[in-house]
Residue, then its C-alpha position, 0 to 999 in steps of 0.5 A: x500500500x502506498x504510504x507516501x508519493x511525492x514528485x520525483x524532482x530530479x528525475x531525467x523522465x517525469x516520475x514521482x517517489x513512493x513509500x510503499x507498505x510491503x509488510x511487517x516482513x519488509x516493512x516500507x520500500x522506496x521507489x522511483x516509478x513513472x507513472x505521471x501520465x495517469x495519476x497524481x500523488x494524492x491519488x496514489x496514497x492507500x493505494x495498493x500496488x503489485x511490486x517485484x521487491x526480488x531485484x537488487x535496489x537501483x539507485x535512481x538520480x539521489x534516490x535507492x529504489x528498493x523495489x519496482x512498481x509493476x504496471x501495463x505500458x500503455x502505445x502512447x507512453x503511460x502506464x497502468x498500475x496493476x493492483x488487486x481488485x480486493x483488499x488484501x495483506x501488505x506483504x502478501x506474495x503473488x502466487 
């Protein structure tokens, strides 16, 4: 779940920083994600996400991006968050 977004000010490509909730196991990642085209910060907030957190951190202008917010490129350059359509558990691994 998204804790936190901000725009990601020093990015090369339009991007915002988000504090994502991955559960008491990992508790909260950062990560850098373009996805300004479609959503804004504030909509962003308790929003739950599908991230991959088995890649090595990427260190993204000043930031450490600790794991990678997945989403659907769309032709025209944005991209679609993927979620769940039902609540579930921070943390919860995708089976």
């Amino acid at each position: 779940t998204v804790v936190s977004a901000e725009v990601f000010e020093n990015a090369r490509n339009p991007a915002y920083i988000l504090h994502i909730d991955c559960g008491a196991e990992l508790g909260i990642l950062k990560s850098s994600a373009q996805i300004t085209d479609l959503y804004e910060p504030d909509d962003l907030i308790d929003r739950q996400v599908v991230c991959v957190v088995n890649f090595p951190s990427k260190q993204i202008g000043h930031i450490q991006s600790q794991c990678l917010v997945t989403g659907f490129p769309q032709e025209d350059g944005s991209v679609v968050l993927i979620a769940p359509d039902q609540p579930v558990a921070n943390g919860l691994r995708l089976s």
